[in-house]
C-alpha positions as CSV (number, residue, x, y, z in Angstrom):
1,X,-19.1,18.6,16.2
2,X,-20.9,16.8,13.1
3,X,-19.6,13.3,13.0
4,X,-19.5,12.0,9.8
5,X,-20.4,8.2,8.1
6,X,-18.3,6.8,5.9
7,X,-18.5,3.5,4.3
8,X,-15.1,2.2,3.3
9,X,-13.9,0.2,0.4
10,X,-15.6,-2.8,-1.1
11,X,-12.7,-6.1,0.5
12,X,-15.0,-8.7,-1.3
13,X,-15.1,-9.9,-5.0
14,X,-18.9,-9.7,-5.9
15,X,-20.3,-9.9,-10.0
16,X,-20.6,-6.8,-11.3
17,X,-24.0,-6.2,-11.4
18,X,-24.6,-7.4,-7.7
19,X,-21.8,-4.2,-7.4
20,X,-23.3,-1.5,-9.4
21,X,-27.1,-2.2,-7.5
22,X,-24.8,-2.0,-4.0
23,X,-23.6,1.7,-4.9
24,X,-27.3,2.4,-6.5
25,X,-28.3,1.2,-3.3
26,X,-25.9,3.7,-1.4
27,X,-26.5,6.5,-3.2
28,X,-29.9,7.4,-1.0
29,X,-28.5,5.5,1.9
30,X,-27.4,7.6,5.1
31,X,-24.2,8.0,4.5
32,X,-21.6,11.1,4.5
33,X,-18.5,9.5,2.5
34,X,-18.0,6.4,0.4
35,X,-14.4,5.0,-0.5
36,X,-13.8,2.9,-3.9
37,X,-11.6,0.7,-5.8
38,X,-10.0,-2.2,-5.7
39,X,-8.0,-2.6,-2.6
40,X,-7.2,-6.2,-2.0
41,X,-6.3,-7.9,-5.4
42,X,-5.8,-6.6,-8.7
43,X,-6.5,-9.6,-10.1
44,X,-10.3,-8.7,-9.5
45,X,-11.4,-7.1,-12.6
46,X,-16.0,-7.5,-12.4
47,X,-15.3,-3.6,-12.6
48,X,-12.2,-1.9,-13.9
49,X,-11.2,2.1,-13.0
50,X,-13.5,4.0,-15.3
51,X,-16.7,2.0,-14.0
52,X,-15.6,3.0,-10.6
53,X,-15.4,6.8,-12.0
54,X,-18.5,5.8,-12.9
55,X,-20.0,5.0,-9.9
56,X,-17.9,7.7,-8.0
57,X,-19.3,10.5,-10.4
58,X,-23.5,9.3,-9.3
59,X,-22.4,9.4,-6.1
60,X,-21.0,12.8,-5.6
61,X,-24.0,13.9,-7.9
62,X,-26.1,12.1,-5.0
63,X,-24.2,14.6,-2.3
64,X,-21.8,11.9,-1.2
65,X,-17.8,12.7,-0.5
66,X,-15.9,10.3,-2.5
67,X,-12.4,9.2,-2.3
68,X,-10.8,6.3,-4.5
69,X,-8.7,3.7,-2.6
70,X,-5.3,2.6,-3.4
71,X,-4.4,-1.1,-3.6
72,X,-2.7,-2.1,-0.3
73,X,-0.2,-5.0,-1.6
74,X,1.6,-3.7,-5.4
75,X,3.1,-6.3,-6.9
76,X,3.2,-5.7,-10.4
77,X,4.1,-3.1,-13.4
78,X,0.4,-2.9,-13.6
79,X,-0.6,-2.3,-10.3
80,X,1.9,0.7,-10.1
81,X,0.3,1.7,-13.8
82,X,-3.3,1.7,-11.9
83,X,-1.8,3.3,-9.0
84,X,-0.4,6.6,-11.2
85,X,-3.9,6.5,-12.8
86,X,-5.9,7.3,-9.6
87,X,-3.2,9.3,-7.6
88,X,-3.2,11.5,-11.0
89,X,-6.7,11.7,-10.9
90,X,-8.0,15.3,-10.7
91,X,-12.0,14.5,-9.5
92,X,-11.8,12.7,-7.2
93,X,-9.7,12.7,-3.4
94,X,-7.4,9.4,-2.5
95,X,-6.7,7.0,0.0
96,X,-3.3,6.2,0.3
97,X,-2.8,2.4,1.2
98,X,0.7,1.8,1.2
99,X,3.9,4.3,1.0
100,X,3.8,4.3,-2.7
101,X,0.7,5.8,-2.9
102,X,1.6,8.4,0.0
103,X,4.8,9.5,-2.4
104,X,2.6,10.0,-5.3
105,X,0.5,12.1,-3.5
106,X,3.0,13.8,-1.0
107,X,2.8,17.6,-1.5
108,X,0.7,17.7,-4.7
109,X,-2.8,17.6,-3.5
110,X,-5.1,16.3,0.3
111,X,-4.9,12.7,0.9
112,X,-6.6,10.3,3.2
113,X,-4.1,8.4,5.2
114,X,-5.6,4.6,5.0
115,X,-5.7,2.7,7.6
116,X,-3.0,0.5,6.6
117,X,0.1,2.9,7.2
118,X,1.0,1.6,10.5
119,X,0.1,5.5,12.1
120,X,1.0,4.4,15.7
121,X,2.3,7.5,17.5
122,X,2.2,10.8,16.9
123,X,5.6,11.8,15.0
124,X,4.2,10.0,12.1
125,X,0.9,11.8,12.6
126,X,2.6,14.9,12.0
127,X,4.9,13.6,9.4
128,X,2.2,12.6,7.3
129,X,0.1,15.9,8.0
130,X,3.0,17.7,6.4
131,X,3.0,15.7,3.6
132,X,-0.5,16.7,2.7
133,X,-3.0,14.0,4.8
134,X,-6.2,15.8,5.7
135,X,-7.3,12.9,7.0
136,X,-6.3,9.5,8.8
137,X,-7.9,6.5,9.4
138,X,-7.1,4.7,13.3
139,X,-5.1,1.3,12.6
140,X,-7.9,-1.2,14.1
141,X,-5.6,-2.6,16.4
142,X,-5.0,0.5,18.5
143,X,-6.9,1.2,21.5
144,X,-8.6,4.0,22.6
145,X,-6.5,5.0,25.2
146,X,-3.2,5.2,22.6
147,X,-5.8,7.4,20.3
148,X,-6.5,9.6,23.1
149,X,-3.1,10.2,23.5
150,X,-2.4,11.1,19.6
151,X,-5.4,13.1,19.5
152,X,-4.3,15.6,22.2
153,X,-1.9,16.8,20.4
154,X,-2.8,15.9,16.5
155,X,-1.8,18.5,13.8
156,X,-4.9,21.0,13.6
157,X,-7.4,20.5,10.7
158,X,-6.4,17.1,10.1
159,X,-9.7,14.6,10.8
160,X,-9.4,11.1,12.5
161,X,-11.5,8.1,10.9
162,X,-11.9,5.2,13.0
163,X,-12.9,1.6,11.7
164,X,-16.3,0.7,13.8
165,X,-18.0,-2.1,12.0
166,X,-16.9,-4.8,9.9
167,X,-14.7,-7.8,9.5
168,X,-11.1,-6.6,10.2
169,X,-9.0,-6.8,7.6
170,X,-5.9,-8.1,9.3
171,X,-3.0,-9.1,7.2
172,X,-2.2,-9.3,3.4
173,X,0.1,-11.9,2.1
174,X,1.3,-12.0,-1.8
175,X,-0.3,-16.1,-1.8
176,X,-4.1,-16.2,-2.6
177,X,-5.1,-18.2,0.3
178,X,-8.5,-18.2,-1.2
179,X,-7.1,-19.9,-4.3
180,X,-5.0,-22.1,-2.2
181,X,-8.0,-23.5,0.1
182,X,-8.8,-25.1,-3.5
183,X,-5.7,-26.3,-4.5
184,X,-5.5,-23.8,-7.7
185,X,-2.2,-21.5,-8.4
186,X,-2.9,-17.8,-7.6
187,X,-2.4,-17.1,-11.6
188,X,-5.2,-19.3,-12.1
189,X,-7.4,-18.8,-9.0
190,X,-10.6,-19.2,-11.2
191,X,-11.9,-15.9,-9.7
192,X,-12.5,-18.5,-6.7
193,X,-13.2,-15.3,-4.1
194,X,-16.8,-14.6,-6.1
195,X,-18.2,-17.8,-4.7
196,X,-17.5,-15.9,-0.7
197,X,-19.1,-12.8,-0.7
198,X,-18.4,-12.2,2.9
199,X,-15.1,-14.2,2.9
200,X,-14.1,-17.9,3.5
201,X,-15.0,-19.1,7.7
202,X,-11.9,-20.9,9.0
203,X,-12.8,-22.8,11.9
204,X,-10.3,-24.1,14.8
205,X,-10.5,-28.0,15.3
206,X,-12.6,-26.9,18.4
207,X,-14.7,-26.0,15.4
208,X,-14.5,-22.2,16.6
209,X,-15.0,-19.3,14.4
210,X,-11.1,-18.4,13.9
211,X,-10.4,-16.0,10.7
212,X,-11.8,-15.5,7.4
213,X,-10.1,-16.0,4.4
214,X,-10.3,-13.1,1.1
215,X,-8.0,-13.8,-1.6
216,X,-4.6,-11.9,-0.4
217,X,-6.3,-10.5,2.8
218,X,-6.7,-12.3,5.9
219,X,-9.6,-10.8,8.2
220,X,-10.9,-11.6,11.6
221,X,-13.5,-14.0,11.8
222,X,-15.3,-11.7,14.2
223,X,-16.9,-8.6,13.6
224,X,-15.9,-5.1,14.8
225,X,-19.0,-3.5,16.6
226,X,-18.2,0.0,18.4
227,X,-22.0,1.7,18.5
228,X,-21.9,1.2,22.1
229,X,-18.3,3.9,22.2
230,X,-19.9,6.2,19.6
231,X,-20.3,9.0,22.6
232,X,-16.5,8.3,23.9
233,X,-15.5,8.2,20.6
234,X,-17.1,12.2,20.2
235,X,-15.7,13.2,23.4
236,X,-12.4,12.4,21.7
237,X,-12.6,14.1,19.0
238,X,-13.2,11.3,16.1
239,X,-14.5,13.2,12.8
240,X,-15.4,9.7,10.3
241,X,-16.6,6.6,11.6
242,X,-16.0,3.7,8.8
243,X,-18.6,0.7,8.2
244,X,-17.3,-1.9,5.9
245,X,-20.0,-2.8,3.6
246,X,-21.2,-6.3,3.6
247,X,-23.1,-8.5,1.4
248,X,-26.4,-7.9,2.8
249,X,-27.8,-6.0,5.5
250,X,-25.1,-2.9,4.8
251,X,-28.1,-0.3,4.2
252,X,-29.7,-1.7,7.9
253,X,-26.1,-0.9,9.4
254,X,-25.8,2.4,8.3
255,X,-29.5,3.0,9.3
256,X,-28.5,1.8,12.9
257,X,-25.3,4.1,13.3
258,X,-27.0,6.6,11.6
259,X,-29.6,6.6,14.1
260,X,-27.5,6.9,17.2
261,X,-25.5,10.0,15.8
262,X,-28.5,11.8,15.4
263,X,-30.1,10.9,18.8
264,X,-33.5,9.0,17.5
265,X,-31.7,5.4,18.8
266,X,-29.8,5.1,21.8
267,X,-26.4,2.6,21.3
268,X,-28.3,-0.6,23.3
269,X,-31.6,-0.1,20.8
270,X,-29.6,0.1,17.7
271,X,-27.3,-2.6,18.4
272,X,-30.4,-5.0,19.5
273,X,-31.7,-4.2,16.0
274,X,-28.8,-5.1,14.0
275,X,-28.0,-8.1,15.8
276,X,-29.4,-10.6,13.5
277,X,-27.4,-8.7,10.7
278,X,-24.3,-9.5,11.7
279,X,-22.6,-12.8,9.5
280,X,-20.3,-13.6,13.1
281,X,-19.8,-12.7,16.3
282,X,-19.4,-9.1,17.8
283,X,-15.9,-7.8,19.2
284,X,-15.0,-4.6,20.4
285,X,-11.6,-6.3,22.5
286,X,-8.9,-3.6,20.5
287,X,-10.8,-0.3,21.4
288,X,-10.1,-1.6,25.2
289,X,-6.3,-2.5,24.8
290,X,-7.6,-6.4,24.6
291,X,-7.4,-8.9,22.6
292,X,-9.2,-7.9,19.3
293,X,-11.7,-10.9,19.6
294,X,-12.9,-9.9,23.0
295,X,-16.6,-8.9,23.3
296,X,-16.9,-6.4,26.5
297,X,-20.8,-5.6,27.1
298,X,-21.2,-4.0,30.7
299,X,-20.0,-1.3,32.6
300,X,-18.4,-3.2,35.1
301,X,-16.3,-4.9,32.6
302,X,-14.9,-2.3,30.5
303,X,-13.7,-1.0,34.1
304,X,-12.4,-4.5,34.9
305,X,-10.3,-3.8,30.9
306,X,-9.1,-1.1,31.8
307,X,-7.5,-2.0,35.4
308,X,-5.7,-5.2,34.1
């Protein structure tokens, strides 16, 4: 089985020219599939939809897979009118983010089931399957046993993506908090989510890393690192591992996971060599059945997780 790398949609609001060198950047970087679009607020407008049809036609002409994402949250006449213009899209395969998106799509053409669908068991699995998903996406919250479990009896020819590096985006909220943190209104934010490129650090009074704040989407503070259950993760059955890019180091990333699949790095090595490339701490605590924050490093306890 050839696992495949995908890197998933852009969550941060960068300038538009710091954007287009990104996806120049990706277009030699090793890397199977690359989602794109606006996913987290529609207020974000450095690149509209034709620039990323833009950027999605280089890349496909670079040998990449690409699929355009849906906005998660729609709360507007225009976000359903940008909604109809990529689900109608002919070139290009989608990622259905909400349940609007999944009935635009249903039984009219293959659709990536996002990771925000809340795809917990497998009824849904198979629901959606019928529908026309050819692939799925793992919410991040579910462990690996509760994967196991769906993948034993998944619909056949439908591919499992699971979230393995990356801030976790968490929750979405129709307040800015972003915008909020600065006392604006969300109508006139003052595009307040360009001056975090990796998201705003909240910190407890304990002055502990506790979540990061991006515009409408709340993400974990911590950063989701599963190199070390890359071979689990084939013994499963996982078909797309997703890396959320970042604002710098994303290409180094790749390089790392890209290096284990093939066999030139083993998952200690490559995760030694991307330490210092990480902007917070490591957590792996979900894939266990843990608390998401939990970082478990040896043998003895992820045996210890999986007794309690």
């Amino acid at each position: 089985m050839h696992v495949k790398l995908a890197l998933g949609p852009l969550l941060y609001y960068w300038p538009r020219d710091t954007t287009l060198a990104f996806y120049a950047m990706v277009e030699s970087a090793p890397v199977d599939i690359v989602y794109l679009g606006e996913t987290v607020c529609s207020r974000r407008h450095e690149l509209r939809l034709s620039d990323w049809l833009a950027i999605a036609a280089r890349l496909r002409a670079a040998g990449k897979e690409v699929v355009l994402s849906t906005q998660v949250l729609i709360e507007s006449g225009a976000d359903v009118t940008v909604l109809h213009k990529i689900t109608r899209n002919t070139d290009f395969r989608v990622e259905a983010n909400d349940m609007g998106a999944v009935h635009c799509l249903a039984s009219k053409t293959p659709f990536v089931a996002g990771p925000h669908l809340n795809v917990y068991n497998l009824p849904t699995l198979q629901w959606l399957s019928s529908l026309g998903a050819m692939r799925w996406v793992m919410p991040l919250e579910m462990s690996r046993d509760d994967l196991a479990l769906i993948l034993r009896d998944r619909p056949a020819n439908l591919q499992t993506e699971v979230f393995v590096y990356g801030r976790m985006p968490l929750a979405f909220s129709a307040r800015c908090f972003t915008a909020r943190h600065r006392n604006l209104p969300k109508d006139d934010c003052q595009f307040s989510c360009m001056d975090y490129p990796d998201g705003l650090l909240m910190r407890t009074r304990e002055d502990e890393s506790f979540l990061v704040l991006n515009g409408t989407q709340t993400q974990s503070a911590r950063v989701q690192l599963l190199l070390a259950e890359l071979s689990d993760m084939h013994v499963l059955g996982v078909d797309v591992l997703r890396i959320s890019p970042q604002a710098t180091h994303t290409l180094e990333i790749l390089q790392a996971f890209d290096a284990v699949l093939k066999g030139n790095q083993n998952a200690a090595q490559a995760q030694q060599s991307i330490a210092a490339y990480l902007p917070g701490e490591a957590c792996n605590g979900y894939w266990y059945g843990k608390p998401g924050l939990e970082q478990l490093d040896s043998i003895k306890q992820v045996a210890q997780a999986a007794l309690a």
